[in-house]
N, C-alpha and C positions, 0 to 999 in steps of 0.2 A: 251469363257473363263470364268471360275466362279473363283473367288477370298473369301475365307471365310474370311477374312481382310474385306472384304465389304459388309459383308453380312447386312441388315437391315430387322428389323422384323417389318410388317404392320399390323396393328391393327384394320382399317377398323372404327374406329370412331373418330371422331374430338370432342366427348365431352371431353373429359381428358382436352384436349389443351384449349379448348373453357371454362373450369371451373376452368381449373388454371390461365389464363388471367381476370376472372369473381373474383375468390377471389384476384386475386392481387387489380382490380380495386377497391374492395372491403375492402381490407385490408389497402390498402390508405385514403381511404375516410371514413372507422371508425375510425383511426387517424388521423387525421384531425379532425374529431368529437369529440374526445376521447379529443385532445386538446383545440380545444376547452370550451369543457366542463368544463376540471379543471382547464380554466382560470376564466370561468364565475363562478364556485362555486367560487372558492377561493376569487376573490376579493367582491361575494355578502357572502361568511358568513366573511369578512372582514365588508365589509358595515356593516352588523348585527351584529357584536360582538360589532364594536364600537358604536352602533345603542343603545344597550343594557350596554351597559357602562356607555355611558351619560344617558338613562333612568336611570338606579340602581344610577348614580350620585346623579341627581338633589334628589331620594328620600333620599339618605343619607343625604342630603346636609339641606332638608325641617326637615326631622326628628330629624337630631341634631339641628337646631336652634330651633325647638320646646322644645328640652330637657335643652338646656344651657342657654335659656330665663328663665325655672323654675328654673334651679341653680344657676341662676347671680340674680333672685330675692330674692332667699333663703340668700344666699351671701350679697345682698344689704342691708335687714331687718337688718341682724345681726348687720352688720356694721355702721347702719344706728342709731342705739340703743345703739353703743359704750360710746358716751358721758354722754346719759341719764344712765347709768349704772354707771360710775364714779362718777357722781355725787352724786349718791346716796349710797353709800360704809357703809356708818351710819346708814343707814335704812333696816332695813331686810323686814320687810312689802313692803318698795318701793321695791326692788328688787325683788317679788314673782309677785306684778302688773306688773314690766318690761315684763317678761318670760309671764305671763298670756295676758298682751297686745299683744306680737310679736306673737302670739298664733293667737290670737283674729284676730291680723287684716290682717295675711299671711295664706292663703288656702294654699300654697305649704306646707307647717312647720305645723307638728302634735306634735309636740313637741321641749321645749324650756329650755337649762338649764343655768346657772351662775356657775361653780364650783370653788371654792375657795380652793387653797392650804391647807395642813391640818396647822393649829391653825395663820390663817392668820385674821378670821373674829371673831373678839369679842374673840381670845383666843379659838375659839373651832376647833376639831379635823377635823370634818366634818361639812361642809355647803355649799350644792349645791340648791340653789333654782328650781324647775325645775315642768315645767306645760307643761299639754299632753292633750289631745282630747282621750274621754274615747270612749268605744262602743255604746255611745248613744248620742255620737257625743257633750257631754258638755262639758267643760276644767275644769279641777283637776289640783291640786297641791299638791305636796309632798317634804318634804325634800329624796333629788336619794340620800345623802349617807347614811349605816348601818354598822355595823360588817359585814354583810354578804356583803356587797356589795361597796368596796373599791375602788372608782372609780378613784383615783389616779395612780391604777396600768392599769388602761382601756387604750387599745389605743387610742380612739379617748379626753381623758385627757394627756396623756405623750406624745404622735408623739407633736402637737404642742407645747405643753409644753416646750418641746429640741428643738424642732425645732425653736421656737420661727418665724413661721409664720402661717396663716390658714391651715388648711389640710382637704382633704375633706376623711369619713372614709371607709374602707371594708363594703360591705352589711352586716347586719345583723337582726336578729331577736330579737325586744328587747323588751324580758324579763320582766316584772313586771314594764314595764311604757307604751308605748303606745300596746305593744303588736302585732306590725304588721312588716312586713319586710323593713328597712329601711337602708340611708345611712346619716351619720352625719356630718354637717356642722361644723370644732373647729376653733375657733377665738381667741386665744390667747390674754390677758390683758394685758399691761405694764402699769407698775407705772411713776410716774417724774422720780424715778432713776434708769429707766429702766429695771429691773426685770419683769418677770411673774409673776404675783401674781393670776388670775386665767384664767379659759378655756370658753368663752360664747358659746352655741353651740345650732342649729338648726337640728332635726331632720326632713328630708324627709321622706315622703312614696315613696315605688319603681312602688307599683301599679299602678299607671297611667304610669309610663316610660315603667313595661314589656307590658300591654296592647299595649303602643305604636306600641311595637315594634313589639308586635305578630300580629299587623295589619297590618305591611310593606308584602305586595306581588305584586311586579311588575309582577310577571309571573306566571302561573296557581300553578307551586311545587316550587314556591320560599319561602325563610324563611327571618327572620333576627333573630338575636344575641347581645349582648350586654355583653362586658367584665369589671369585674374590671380593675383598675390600675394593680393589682397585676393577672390578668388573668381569673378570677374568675368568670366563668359563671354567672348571672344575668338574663338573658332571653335568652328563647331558646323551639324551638321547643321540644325538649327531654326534658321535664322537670326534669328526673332523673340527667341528668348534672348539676343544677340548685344549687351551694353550695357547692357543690361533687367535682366538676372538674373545673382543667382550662384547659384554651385551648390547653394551652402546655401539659400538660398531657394526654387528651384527644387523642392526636396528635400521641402524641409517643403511646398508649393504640391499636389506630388503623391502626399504621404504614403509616400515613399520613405525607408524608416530605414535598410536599407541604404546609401543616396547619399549623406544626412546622414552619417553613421560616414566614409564613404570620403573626404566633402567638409573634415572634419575634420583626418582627414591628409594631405589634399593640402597645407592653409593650411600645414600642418606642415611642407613639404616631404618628406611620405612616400613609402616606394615601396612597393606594395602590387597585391594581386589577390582579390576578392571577388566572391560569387555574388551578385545581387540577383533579388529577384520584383518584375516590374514590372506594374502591372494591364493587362490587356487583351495583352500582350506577352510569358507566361513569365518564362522565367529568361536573365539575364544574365548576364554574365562580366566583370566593369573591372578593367582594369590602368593600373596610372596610376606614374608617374614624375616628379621634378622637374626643373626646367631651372635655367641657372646664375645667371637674375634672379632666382630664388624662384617662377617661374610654374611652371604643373605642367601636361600634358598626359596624357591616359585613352586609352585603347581600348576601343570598347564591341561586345563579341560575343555574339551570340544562344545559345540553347539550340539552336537546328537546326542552325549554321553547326557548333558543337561536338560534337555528338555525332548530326549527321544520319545519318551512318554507320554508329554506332552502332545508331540505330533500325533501316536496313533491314536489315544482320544480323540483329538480334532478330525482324523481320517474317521474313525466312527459315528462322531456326531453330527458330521458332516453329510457323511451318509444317511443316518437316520433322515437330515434334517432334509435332504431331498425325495425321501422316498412319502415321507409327510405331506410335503408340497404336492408331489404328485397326485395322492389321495385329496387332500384339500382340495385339487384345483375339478379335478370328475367330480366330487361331491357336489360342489360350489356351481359349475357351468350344467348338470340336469337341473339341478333346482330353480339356478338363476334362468333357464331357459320357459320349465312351467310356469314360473311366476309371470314371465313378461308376453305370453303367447297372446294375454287382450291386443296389446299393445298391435299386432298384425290389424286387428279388423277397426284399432283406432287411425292405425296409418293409411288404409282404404279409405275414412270417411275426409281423413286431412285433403288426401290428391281430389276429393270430390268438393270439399268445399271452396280448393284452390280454384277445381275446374267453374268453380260461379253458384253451384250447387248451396246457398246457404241453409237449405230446409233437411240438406239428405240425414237420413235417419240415424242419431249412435247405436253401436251395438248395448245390451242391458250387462251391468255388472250386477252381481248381488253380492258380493264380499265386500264389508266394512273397512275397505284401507286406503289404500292411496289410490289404490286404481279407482275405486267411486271417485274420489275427490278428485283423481285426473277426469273423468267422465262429464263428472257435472260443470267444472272450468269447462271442458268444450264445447260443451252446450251453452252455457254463459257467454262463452267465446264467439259461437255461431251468432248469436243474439247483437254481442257487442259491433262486429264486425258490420251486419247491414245497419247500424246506428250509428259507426263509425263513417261507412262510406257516403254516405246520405249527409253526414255532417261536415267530411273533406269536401264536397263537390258543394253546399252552401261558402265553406271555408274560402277552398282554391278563387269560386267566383267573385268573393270581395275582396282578395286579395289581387285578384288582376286587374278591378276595378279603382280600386287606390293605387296600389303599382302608375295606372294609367294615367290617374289623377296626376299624382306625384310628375308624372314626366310632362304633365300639359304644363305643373306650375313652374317646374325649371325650366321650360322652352320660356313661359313668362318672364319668368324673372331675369333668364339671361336675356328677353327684349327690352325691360328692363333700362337695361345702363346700356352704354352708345358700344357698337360693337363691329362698326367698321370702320376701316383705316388703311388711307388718314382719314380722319374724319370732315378735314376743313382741306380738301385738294388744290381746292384757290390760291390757299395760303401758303408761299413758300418761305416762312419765318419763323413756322412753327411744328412741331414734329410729334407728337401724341401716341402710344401705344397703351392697351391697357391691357390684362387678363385676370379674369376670376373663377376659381376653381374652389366649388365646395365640398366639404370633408361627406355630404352627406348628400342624397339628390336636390336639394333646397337651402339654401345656410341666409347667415345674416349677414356676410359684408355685401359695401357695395362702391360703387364709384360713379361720379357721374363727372360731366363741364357741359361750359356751352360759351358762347363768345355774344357778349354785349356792350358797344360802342368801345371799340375797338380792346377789348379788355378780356381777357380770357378768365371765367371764373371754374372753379373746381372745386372737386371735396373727396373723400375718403374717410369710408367708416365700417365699425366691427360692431355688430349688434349683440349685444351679452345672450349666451346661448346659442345655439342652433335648430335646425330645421322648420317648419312648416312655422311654428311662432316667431322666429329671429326673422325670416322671409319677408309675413306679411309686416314686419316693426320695420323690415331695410324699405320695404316699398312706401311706408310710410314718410320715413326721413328721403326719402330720394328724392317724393312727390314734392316735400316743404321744401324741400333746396332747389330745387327749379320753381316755386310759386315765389317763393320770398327773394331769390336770389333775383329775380328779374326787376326788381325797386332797390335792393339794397347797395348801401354805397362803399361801404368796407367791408372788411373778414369781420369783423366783433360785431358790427350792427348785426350782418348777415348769421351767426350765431346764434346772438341775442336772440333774436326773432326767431331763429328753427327751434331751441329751447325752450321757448316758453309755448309753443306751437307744439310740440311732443309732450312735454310735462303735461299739459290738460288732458286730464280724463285718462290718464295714465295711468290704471289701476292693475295691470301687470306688473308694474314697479319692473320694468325690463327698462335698457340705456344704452345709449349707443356713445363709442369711443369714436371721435372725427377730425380730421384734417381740413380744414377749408383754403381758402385761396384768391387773389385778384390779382390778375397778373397785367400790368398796360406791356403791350404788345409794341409799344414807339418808346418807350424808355426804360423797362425792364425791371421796373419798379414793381416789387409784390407786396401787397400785403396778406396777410397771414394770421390764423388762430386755430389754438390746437386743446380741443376739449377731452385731453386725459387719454391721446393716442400716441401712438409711435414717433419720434420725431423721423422726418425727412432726413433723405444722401444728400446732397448737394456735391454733384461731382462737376469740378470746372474744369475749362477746355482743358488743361493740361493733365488732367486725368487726378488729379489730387482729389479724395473723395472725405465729405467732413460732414455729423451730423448735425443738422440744424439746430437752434441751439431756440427751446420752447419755454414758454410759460406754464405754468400750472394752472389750468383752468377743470372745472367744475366737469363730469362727462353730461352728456344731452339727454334730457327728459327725466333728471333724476328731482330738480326742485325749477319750478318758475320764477323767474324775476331775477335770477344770478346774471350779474355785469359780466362778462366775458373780458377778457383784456387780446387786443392784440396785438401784431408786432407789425415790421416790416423791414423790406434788407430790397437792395439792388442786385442784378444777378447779371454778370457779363454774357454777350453771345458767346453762344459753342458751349454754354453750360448746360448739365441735367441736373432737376430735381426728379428723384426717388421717391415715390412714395410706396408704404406698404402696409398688409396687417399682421400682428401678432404670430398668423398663421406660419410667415416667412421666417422670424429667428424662434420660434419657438419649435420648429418640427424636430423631432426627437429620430436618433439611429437606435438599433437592436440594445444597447447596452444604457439607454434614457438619457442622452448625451444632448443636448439644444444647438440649433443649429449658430443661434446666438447674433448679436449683435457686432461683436467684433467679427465673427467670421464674414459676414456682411459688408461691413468696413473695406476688409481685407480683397473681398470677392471685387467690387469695385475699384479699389485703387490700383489692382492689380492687374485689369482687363480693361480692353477699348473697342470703343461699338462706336459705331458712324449712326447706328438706329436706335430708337428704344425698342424695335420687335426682335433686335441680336440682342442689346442688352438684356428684355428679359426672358428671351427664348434661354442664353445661355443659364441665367442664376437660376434659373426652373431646374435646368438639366442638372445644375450641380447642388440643387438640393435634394435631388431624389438621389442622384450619388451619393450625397452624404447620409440621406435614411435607407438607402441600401434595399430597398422592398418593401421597409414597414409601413404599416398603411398609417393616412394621414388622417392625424389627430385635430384639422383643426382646417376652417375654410383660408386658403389663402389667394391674398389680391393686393395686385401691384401694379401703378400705375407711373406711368414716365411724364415728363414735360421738357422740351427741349427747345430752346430759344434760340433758332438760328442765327 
């Protein structure tokens, strides 16, 4: 017997198998590697950044105490020469030797002035004594104020001046006195009554500071920098920055937000270290610190400088770690190849058992591993499979036997209830459709009528449960409503009697929910009892649709001898009663939504049908519209009655 359900196709080579087992093993153990790896970078360019932090530290740290030792001297002289300056307020001569002295005896200070508010000294306008180091390195003296040259409105004369304490000033180039690039020391005078009355002040040179600073390189393309207070480049590699720019502007010029943030806290006097991406350049490294004027000095180090080391490790171990894999992967695929060579002459006995062969021979393992225990499952297998098929082919054939059943009992059951229409063609007074569709091939609702002296009697009912038991309980109640209905005078008698008629011997303890009915057909008069089902639509001619309005009774077969109550109402022509089961507002869409009783309401007041096989052809359609696919939970039936 050949089965194409089991067909297998043999390949005749075990590398596939043996190289997909080769890169797994492989694929493992590069990760593993792989993790490794980025845990060993990550904490050695950790070591190395902060390796390089404290380096770039300590030199900021050397370099500004080298530069605030020359501004705390500069600072000292000045200060130091306060009193000799007071003292001497009467002497113009003494006051030219002051400024030529602090000259004289500070290398830091190229220049030295006194300036005196205008007509503070002797009544005159102007008198600054002020003595400078020429270009041939001797000291001169001049009086620094002229018309042209109004040093009252200078900052480094008014900051202190207002501020009334020292100020140390912007770089600058100055002009017709020492003539080199410098920053100015102002020490403001007070008198006994407290007033300023003038600005003593110390000119620095910068040149030994930017030298300094152009000599900081902790690492091959390192640089350093140096800001004003006010941000103002002073040293720097780019000497075009150099006056031009600050760092803030700089910042924003090259869409550096990093620099900006770091330029922020320099102004601040911050001490800080930050990564920046610079375009065209990677990543940087700035450390920056303040000096004792408020100026601030950076160190700028590259990504290579920092973790070049870094890289060629990873270039080697990287290496390594492929030449590894390599080996691993030859090792791994001869080996994995020996081990699996049974596995050929298991794949030949497979295509023969496919081929129907369940007897053909296994090949013998004698090694105690898995391949025995793959061995002996296929011989177990072989065993299992003619015990399997032998018991699908018993299986399949009661299965198509009750399949069969199944559909004899639904062709019954829908002979069952009255299932053509109209049913009473004679009749043009009255208008009947019904349909019943169960959840299952067999369910428990049902419906029936039939007309007895001129009286149209009807019912509807849901039997608790479904299939093959709810069926034969609906054939039961269907059979009592046509035996009993055929003597009975009302809806209640005709109840009465079907319940106590179901209740005997009712040891399923199963019940059925019912609608019953008598309709006189010459005056439109129904009576009515509703044992614990859905009430009725009552849609009248004008389309207004309204749910009948029920007693509470007991449902059918559950105890004997229970009085039924019923009701009754008059119904004009051109009206429909609706009736339905549970099936209809209870069917649920994808998100467990009911189709509900008000939408029902809705559905009918809303639409107009000349038939009840439009009216209920259309509400079918719009209830599968509203479950949308989902299959139905529950038998539904629906029956119309239309009193022309």
């Amino acid at each position: 017997m050949s089965n194409p359900m089991f067909k297998i196709k043999i390949s005749g080579n075990q590398e596939s198998l043996g190289s997909r087992i080769s890169f797994s093993v492989l694929a493992v153990a590069g990760a593993i590697f792989l993790a490794a790896l980025v845990v060993v970078m990550y904490y050695s360019n950790s070591f190395l950044i902060e390796d390089a932090k404290q380096n770039v530290s300590n030199q900021l740290t050397i370099a500004a105490s080298s530069i605030d030792h020359n501004l705390l001297a500069v600072e000292t002289a000045i200060e130091n020469n306060e009193w000799l300056v007071m003292n001497s307020l009467d002497d113009e001569e003494k006051l030219y030797e002051i400024t030529r002295k602090i000259v004289s005896d500070n290398e830091e200070i190229c220049g030295c002035a006194i300036a005196f508010k205008p007509y503070y000294f002797q009544r005159r306008y102007f008198f600054s004594p002020y003595s400078y180091v020429g270009a041939d390195s001797l000291i001169y003296s001049k009086q620094l104020g002229t018309e042209d040259y109004d040093y009252q409105f200078m900052d480094w004369f008014q900051i202190p001046f207002l501020l009334r304490k020292p100020v140390w000033s912007e770089p600058y180039f100055d002009e017709g006195g020492a003539d080199v690039v410098m920053a100015t020391y102002s020490y403001p005078l007070i008198d006994t009554w407290g007033d300023v009355f003038a600005v003593m002040t110390a000119d620095y040179p910068l040149t030994g500071i930017v030298d300094l600073v152009n000599q900081i390189h902790p690492y091959e393309n390192s640089f350093a920098f140096l800001v004003s207070r006010n941000g103002t480049y002073v040293a720097h590699k780019d000497t075009s920055l150099i006056f031009t720019h600050t760092v803030l502007s700089n910042a924003l010029d090259q869409g550096y937000n990093e620099l900006y943030e770091a330029g922020l806290d320099m102004l601040n006097s911050g001490i800080g270290y930050r990564e920046m991406r610079m375009k065209g350049e990677g990543n940087k490294y700035l450390s920056y610190m303040p000096l004792h004027n408020k100026w601030s000095m950076a160190i700028v180090n590259s990504d290579m400088d920092v973790l070049g080391r870094s890289y060629i490790m990873l270039f080697i171990i990287i290496a390594l770690m492929v030449f590894g894999l390599v080996l691993l992967y030859i090792f791994t695929r001869q080996s994995v190849k020996k081990k699996l060579q049974p596995l050929v002459l298991f794949t030949e006995a497979a295509n023969e058992v496919a081929k129907g062969d369940f007897k053909y021979a296994l090949p013998e393992v004698k090694t105690k591993d898995e391949m025995r225990t793959l061995r002996d499952s296929f011989a177990y297998m072989q065993d299992s499979i003619v015990k399997y098929i032998a018991d699908l082919k018993e299986t399949m054939g009661a299965k198509e036997r009750i399949e069969s059943e199944l559909r004899i009992a639904a062709d019954i059951q829908r002979g069952m209830v009255p299932s053509v229409f109209p049913p009473f063609p004679e009749r043009n007074d009255l208008d009947i459709f019904a349909v019943l569709s169960p959840a299952k091939e067999v369910g428990g609702d049902l419906y029936d009528y039939f007309i007895r002296d001129n009286k149209f009697y009807f019912t509807i009912g849901d039997v608790s449960g479904k299939g093959v038991p709810a069926a034969i309980f609906m054939a039961i109640a269907r059979s009592a409503f046509r035996y009993i209905g055929a003597s009975a005078e009302s809806a209640s008698d005709l109840m009465t009697k079907l319940n106590d008629s179901i209740s005997q011997g009712n040891q399923s303890n199963m019940f059925i929910t019912m609608f019953a009915g008598i309709l006189d057909l010459a005056t439109g008069d129904i009576q009515f009892c509703n044992a614990g089902h859905n009430p009725g639509v009552l849609i009248s001619p004008d389309g207004k649709a309204e749910y009948v309005e029920v007693k509470n009774n007991l449902v059918v077969g559950v105890m004997d001898g229970f009085p039924f109550s019923g009701q009754s109402m008059k119904i004009e022509r051109g009206s429909t009663l609706l009736l339905y089961t549970d099936g209809v507002t209870e069917a649920e869409n994808s998100v467990k939504e009911l189709y509900s009783e008000e939408r029902l309401q809705a559905f009918c007041s809303n639409n107009s049908f000349d038939t009840g096989e439009e009216l209920i052809g259309a509400l079918v359609a719009d209830i599968k519209k509203f479950t949308n696919g989902e299959d139905q939970n529950d038998d539904i039936t629906i029956l119309t009655i239309k009193l022309k």
